[in-house]
C-alpha positions in Angstrom: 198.7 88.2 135.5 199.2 84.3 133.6 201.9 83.9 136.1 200.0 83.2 139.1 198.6 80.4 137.6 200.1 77.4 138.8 199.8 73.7 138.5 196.9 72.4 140.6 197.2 68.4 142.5 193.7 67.5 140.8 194.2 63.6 142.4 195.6 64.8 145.8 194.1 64.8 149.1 193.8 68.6 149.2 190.7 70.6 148.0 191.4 72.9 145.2 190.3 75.9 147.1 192.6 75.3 149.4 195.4 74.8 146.5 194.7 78.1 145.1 194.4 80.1 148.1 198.1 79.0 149.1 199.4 80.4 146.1 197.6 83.4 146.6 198.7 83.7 150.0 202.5 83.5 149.5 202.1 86.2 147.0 200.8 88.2 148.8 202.8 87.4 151.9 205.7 88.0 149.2 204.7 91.4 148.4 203.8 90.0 145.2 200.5 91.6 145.5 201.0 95.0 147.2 198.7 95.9 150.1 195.3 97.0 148.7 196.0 95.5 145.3 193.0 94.5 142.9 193.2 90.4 142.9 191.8 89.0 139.9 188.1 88.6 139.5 186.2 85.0 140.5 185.9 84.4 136.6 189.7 85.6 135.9 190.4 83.0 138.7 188.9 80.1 137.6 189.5 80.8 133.8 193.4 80.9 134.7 193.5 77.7 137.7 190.4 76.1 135.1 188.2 75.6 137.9 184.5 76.3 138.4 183.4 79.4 140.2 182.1 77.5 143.1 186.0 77.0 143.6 187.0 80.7 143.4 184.8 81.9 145.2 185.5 79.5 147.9 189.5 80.4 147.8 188.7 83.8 148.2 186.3 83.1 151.2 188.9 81.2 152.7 191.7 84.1 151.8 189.0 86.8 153.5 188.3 84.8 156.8 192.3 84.3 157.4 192.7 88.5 157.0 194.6 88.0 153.8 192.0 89.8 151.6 188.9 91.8 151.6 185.9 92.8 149.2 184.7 96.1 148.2 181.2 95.6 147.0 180.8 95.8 143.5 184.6 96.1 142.8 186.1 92.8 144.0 188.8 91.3 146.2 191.9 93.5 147.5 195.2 92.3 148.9 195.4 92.9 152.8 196.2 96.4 153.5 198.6 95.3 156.6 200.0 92.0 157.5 197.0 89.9 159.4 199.6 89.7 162.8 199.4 93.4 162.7 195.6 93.4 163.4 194.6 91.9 166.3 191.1 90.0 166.3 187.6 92.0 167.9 186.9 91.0 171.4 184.5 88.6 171.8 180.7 89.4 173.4 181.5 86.8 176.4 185.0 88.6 176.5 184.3 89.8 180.7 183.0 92.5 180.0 182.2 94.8 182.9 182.1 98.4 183.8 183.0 100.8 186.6 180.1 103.0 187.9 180.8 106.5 189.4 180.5 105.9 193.8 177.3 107.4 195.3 177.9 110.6 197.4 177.9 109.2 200.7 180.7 106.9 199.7 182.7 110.0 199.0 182.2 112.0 201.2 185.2 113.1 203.0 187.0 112.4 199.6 188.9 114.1 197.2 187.4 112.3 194.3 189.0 112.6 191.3 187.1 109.9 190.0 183.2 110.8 189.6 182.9 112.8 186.3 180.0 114.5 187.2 179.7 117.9 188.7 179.3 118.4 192.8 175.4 119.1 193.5 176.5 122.3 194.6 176.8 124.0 190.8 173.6 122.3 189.7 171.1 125.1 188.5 168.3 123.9 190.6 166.6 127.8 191.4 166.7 128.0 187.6 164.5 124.8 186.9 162.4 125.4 190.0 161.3 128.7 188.4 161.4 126.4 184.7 159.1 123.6 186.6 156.5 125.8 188.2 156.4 127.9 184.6 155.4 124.6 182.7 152.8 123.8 185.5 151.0 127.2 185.4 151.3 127.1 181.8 150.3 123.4 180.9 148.8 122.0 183.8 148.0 118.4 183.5 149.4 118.2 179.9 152.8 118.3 180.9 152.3 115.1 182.8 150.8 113.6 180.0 152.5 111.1 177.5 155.0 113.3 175.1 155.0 112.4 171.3 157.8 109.4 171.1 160.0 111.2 168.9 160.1 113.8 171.7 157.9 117.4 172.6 158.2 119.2 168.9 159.0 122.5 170.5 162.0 121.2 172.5 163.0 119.4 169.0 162.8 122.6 167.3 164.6 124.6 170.0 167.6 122.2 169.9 167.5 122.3 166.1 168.3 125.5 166.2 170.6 125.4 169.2 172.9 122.9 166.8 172.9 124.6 164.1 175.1 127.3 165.6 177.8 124.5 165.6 177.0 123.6 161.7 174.9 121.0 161.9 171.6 121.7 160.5 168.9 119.6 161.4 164.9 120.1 161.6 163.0 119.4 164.1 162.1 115.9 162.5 165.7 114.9 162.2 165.8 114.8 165.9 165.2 112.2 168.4 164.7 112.9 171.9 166.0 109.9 174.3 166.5 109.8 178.2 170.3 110.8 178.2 173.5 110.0 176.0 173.9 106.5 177.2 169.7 105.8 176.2 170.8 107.0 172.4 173.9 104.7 172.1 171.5 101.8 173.3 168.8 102.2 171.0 171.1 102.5 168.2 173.1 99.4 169.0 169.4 98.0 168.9 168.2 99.2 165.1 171.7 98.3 163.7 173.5 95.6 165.3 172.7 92.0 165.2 174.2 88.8 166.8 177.2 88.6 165.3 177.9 91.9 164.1 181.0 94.0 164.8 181.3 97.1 166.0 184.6 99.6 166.6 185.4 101.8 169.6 188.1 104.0 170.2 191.6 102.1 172.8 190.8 103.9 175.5 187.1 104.7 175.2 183.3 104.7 177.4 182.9 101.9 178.4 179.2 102.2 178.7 178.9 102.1 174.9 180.7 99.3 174.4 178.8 97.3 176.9 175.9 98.6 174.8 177.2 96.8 171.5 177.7 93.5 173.3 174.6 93.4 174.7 173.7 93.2 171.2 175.9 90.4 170.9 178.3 92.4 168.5 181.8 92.1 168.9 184.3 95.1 169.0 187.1 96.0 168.2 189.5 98.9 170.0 190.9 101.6 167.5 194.3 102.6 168.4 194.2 106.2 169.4 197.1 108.7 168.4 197.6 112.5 169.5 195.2 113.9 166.6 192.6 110.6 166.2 192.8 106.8 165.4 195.9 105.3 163.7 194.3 105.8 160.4 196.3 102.7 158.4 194.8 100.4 161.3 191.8 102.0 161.3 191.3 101.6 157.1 192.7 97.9 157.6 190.5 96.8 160.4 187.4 98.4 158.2 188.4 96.2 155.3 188.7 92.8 157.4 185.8 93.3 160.3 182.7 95.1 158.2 181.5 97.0 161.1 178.6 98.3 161.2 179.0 100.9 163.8 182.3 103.2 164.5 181.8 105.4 168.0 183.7 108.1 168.2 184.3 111.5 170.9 186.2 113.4 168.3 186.9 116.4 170.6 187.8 116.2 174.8 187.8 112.6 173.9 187.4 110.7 177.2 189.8 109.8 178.9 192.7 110.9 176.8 191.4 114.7 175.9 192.5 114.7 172.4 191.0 116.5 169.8 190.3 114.8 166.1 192.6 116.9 163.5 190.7 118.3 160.9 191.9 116.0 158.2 191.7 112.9 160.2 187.7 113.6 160.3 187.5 113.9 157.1 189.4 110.5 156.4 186.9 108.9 159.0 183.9 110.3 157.2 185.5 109.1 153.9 186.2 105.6 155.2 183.0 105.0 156.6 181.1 105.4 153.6 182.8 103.5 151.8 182.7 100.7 154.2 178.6 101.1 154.7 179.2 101.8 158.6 177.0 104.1 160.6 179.4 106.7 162.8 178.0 107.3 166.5 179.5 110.8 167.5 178.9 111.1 171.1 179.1 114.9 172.2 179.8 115.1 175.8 182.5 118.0 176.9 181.6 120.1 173.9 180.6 123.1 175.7 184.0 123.3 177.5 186.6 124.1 175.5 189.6 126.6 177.1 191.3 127.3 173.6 189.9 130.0 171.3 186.5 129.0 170.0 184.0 126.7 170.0 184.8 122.4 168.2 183.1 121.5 164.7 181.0 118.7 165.3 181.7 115.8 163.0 177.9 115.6 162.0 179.0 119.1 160.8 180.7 117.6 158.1 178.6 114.9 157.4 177.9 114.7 153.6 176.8 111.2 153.1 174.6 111.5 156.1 176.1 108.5 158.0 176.8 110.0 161.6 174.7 109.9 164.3 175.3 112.9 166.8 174.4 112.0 170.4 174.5 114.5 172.8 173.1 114.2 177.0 173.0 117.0 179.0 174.0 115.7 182.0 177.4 116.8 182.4 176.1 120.6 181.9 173.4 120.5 183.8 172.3 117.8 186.1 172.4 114.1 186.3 169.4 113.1 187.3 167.4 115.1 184.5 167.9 112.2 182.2 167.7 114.3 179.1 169.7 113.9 175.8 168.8 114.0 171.7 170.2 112.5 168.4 170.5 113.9 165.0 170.0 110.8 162.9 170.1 109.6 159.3 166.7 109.6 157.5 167.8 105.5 156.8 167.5 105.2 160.6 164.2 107.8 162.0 161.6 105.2 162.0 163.5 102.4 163.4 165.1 103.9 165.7 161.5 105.7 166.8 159.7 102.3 166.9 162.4 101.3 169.3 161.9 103.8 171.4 158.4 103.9 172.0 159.1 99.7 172.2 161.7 100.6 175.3 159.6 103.6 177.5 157.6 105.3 175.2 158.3 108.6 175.8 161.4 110.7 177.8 159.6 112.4 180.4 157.4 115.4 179.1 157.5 117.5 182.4 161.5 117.9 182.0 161.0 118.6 178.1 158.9 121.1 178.4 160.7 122.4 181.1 164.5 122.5 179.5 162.5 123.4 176.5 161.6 126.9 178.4 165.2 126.8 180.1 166.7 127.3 176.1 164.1 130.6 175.4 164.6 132.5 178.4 168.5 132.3 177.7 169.5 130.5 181.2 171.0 127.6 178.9 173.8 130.0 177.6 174.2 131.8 180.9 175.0 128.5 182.2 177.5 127.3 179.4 179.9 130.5 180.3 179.6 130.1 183.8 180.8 126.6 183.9 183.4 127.2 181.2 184.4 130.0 183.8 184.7 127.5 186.7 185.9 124.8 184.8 188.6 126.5 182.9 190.3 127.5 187.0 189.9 123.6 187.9 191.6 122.7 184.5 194.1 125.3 185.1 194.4 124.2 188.9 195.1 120.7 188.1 197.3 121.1 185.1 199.7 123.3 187.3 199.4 121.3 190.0 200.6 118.3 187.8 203.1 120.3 186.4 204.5 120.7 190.3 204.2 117.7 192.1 204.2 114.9 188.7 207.2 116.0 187.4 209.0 112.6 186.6 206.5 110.3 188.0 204.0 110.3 185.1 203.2 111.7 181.6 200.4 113.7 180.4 198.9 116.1 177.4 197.0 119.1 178.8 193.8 119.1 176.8 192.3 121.9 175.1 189.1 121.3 176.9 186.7 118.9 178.9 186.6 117.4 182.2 189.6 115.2 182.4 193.6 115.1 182.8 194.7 111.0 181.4 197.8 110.4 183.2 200.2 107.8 182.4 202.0 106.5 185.6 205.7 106.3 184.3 206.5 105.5 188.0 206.9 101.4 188.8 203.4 101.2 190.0 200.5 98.8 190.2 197.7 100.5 189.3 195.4 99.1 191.3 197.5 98.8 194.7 198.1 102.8 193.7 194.1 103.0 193.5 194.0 101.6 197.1 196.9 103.4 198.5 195.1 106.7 197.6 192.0 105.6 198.4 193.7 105.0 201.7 194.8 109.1 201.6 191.4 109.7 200.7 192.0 110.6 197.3 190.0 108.4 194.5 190.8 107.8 191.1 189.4 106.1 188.1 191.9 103.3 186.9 193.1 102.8 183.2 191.3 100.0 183.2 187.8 101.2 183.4 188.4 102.9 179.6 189.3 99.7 177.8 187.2 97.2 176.6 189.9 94.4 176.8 189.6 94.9 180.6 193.7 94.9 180.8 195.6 96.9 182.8 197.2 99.7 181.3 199.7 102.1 183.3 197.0 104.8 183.0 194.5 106.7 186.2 192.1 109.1 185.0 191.5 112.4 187.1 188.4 114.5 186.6 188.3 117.8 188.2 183.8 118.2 187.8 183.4 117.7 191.5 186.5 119.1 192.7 187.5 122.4 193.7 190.8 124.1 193.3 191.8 123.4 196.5 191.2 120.2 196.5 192.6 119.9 193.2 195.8 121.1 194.5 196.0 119.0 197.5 195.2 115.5 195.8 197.6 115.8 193.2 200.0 116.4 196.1 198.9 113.5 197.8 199.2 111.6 194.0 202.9 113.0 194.0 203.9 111.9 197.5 202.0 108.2 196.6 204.1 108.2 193.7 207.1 109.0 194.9 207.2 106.6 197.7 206.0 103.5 194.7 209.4 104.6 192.9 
């Protein structure tokens, strides 16, 4: 590798570091050195420009903060694995962040509103938990108002153990962590792991409310380019090589918005990159119960064998949203931090609804309600897919998912998304824009329609009213 030793101007104006990183930068802008190439070590480097180590190490820092190189720890420096103008920069924490909240009920009603991802009050299992609630007060009396153990009430911990482990992830009851819904877990996460500073990566589109999580933090993030089966995995192992993040948050399956569903060899890869990147995985579960293909998903904590994911799962979509209940499976690097930080941010999730859902799992009302829903759900999916199918032909684009809440439409139609959101909202007929799914705030020629509080009628009858909207844009 003599070769790459050239002269150095050791009386110009220009600081060696600078010298040497300019010839290491046109070779590998050349091709010279290949993408993911081995670059000489710091005491190669100086040995062969006969320089100081102060001075090659510098270069290098200088090659790493233009995108030209990274480090693997203990290894050394590696060419770029895609050109730096390939890989856009993480958005800032002051980037304008902001995020779109479902509308209360009275706002709605009248509505068809395709836009509020939460089941209609009507399907919520409320004789079931009145019989659950009034069990757990005969049975405990005062106790199950009392303060609950931070980590959460150890039966309900060892019911949901169990409950996961049908989907491959085994767990005991001490790997758990009880927290007040989905969005409670991603919070105290972003808490134990991220610092001012730090970055963190999030699927294009993706939840917003876990990306507002991460800059609250102060991290920055950066939007993984989704394809049909998962992320673009050359970006994805690019962008891990220049950023260091130290959280990735996935939906691997019924992804929201899009729908798509993780291949199995693209989990694999993820699982495999992070580890050898050092980043935590947050795998938020939030559709997993309704799948309309064949069988049941495998849970990327499932295949977890250097115990870096952390599964998140709220129950809120299944059952009801105001019994703020959820739990993680966590890493044994992360149980005690991530317990002090709870019982630092409310103590305890509320013991009454614990021990109530705890009771709700035993007596077998918890599966009852999984194939119910499926039931319902899989006539709305059907419903709106068809519907789509009828009165969308030609005005926008669409894969029908193999399960969840949620059809992601892209308007092909020469529309303004957000005069389209008005002019519906005008036909009473709501919709979530694109925009509300991608951290960059831009917006994309996408609407998301969610069929939880909407019933086949209505299904069919707003994406007529879509259709017609369309139709009259174009």
């Amino acid at each position: 590798m003599g070769e790459i030793y050239g002269k150095l101007d050791r009386r110009g104006k220009t600081p060696l570091y600078v010298q040497i990183g300019d010839i290491l930068s046109s070779f590998i802008y050349s091709g010279r050195f290949k993408p993911g190439e081995r670059l000489p070590s710091v005491r190669e480097l100086a040995s062969g420009f006969g320089v100081n180590a102060v001075t090659a190490v510098n270069a290098y820092r200088a090659l790493e903060g233009m995108k030209l190189i990274y480090k693997k720890a203990g290894s050394g420096a590696y060419a770029a694995l895609l050109p730096p103008e390939e890989l856009p920069e993480p958005l800032a924490p002051d980037a304008g962040f902001n995020f779109y909240g479902q509308s209360s009920l009275n706002e709605t009603d009248g509505y068809i509103d395709f836009a509020n991802g939460n089941m209609s009050p009507d399907l919520f299992p409320v004789d079931d938990f009145r019989d659950c609630f009034n069990e757990v007060m005969s049975r405990d009396g005062g106790r199950a108002f009392s303060y609950q153990d931070s980590q959460g009430y150890r039966p309900l911990r060892e019911s949901l153990a169990e409950y996961i482990s049908q989907y491959g992830v085994r767990a005991g009851a001490d790997g758990i962590q009880v927290v007040s819904g989905a969005q409670q877990g991603i919070d105290l996460i972003s808490k134990v792991v991220l610092k001012h500073g730090d970055c963190a990566f999030a699927e294009r589109p993706t939840y917003r409310g876990a990306v507002n999580a991460f800059v609250s933090r102060g991290a920055s993030v950066y939007e993984m380019p989704l394809t049909n089966d998962g992320p673009d995995m050359e970006r994805l192992e690019a962008a891990l090589a220049a950023y260091k993040p130290k959280l990735i948050y996935v939906m691997p399956y019924f992804q929201t918005p899009s729908g798509i569903n993780y291949s199995a060899e693209k989990k694999r890869a993820l699982l495999k990159l992070a580890s050898e990147h050092n980043a935590y995985v947050i795998e938020e579960d939030t559709h997993g119960e309704f799948y309309y293909g064949s069988g049941r998903v495998t849970p990327l904590k499932a295949l977890d064998y250097k115990n870096s994911v952390i599964y998140v799962k709220g129950f809120s979509k299944i059952l009801m949203p105001g019994l703020r209940l959820g739990f993680m499976v966590l890493p044994k690097s992360l149980l005690k931090l991530t317990l002090d930080t709870k019982y630092m941010t409310d103590i305890s999730t509320s013991g009454f609804f614990q021990r109530a859902f705890d009771l709700y799992l035993k007596n077998g009302k918890w599966d009852e309600r999984k194939v119910f829903l499926r039931g319902i759900f899989y006539k709305r999916y059907t419903a709106m897919t068809e519907a789509a199918g009828k009165y969308l032909r030609g005005l926008a684009e669409y894969e029908k998912p193999d399960g969840g809440l949620n059809l992601w439409l892209k308007i092909i139609a020469n529309a303004d998304i957000s005069k389209l959101c008005e002019r519906l909202r005008g036909r009473k007929v709501l919709v979530t824009p694109g925009r509300a799914f991608f951290a960059s705030g831009e917006e994309p020629p996408y609407i998301r329609l969610s069929f939880a509080s909407a019933d086949c009628g209505e299904i069919e009858e707003g994406i007529k009213i879509i259709g017609e909207v369309l139709g009259e844009t174009k």
